[in-house]
C-alpha positions as CSV (number, residue, x, y, z in Angstrom):
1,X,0.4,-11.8,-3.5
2,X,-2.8,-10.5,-5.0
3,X,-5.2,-8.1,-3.8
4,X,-8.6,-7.2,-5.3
5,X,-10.4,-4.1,-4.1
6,X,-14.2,-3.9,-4.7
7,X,-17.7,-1.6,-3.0
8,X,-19.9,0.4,-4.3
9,X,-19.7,3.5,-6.7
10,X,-17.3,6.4,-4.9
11,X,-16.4,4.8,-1.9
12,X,-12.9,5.1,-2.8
13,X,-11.6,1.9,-4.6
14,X,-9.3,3.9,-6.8
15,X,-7.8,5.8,-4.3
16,X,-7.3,2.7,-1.9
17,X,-6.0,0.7,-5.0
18,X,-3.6,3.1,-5.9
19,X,-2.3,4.0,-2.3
20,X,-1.7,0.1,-1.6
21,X,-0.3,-0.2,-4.9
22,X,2.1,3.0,-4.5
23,X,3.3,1.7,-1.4
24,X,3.9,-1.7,-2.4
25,X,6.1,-0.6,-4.7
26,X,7.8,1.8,-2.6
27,X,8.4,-1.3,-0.2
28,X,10.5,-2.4,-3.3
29,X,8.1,-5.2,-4.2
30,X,7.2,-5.4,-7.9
31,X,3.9,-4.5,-8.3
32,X,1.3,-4.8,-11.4
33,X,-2.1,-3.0,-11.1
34,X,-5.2,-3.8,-12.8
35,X,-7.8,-1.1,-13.6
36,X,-11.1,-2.7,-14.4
37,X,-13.4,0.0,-13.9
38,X,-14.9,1.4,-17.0
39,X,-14.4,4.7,-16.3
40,X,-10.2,4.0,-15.9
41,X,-8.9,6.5,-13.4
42,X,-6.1,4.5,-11.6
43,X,-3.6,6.2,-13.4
44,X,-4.5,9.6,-12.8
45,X,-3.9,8.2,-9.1
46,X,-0.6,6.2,-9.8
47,X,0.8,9.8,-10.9
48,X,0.4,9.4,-14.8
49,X,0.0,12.9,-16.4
50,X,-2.7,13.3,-19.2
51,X,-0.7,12.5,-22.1
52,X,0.5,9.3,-20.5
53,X,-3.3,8.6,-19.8
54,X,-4.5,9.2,-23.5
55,X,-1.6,6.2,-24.0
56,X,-2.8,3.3,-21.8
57,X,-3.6,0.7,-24.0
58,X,-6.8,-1.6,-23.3
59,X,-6.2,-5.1,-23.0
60,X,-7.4,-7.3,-26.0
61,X,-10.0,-9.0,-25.4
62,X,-8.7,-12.5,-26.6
63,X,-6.2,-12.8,-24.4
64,X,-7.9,-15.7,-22.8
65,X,-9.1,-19.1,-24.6
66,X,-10.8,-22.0,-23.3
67,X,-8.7,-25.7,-23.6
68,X,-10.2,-28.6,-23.6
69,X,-8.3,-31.6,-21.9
70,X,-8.1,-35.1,-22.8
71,X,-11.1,-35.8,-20.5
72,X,-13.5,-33.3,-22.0
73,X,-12.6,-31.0,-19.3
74,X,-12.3,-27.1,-20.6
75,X,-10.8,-24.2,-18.4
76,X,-10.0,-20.9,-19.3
77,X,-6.2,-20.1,-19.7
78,X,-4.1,-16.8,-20.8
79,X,-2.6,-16.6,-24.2
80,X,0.2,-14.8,-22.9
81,X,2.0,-15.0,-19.5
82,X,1.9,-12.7,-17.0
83,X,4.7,-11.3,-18.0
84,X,4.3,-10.8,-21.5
85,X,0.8,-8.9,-21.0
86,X,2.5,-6.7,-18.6
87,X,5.4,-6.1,-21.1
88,X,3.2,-5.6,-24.2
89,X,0.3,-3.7,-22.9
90,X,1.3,-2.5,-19.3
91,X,2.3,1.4,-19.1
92,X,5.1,2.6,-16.1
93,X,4.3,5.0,-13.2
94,X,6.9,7.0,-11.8
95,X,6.8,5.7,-8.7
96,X,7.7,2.1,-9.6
97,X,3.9,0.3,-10.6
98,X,3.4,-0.9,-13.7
99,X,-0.2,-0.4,-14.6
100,X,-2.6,-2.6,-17.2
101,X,-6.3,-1.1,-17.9
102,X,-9.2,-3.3,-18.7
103,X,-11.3,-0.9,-21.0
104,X,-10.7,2.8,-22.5
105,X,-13.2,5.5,-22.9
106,X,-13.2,5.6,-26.3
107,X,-15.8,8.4,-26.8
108,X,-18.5,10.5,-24.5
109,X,-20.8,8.4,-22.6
110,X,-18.7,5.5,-22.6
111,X,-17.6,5.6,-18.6
């Protein structure tokens, strides 16, 4: 199953994201969640204390490429599998979600 939560600024995506995700994972269903915000607070609501946030790698931005079939037909594919990108870059909560982040703040006025 995927789920993809989305509205305007400060209607409460995070917290919805994380409270679905939280008890998805509770449910004992393995669950992966994607922060794509750019200012990255789903782990501050998955639990994660401020060390562990400072930590959460950004995934690379060549992890997809475009492949071109015999046809001349081109789509856009992974590098990695799923699970590989959730092993290599993805940071575990304590409450069972692992979590992967699209961007980092990597200095003031970057959010």
């Amino acid at each position: 199953m995927k789920i993809s939560i989305s509205g305007k600024g400060g209607s409460g995506k995070t917290t919805a994201a994380g409270t679905l995700a939280r008890l998805f994972a509770q449910g004992g269903n393995p669950v992966l969640a994607i922060d794509g915000d750019s200012n990255p607070n789903l782990g501050m609501t998955l639990g994660l204390p401020l060390e562990a946030l400072n930590e959460v790698p950004a995934l690379p931005s060549d992890l997809l490429m475009d492949v071109t079939d015999d046809d001349g037909n081109t789509k856009t594919v992974l590098r990695l599998s799923v699970e590989d990108i959730a092993t290599e870059f993805g940071t575990a909560t304590n409450n069972g979600v692992q979590l992967l982040a699209m961007k980092k703040i990597d200095h003031a006025g970057a959010g």
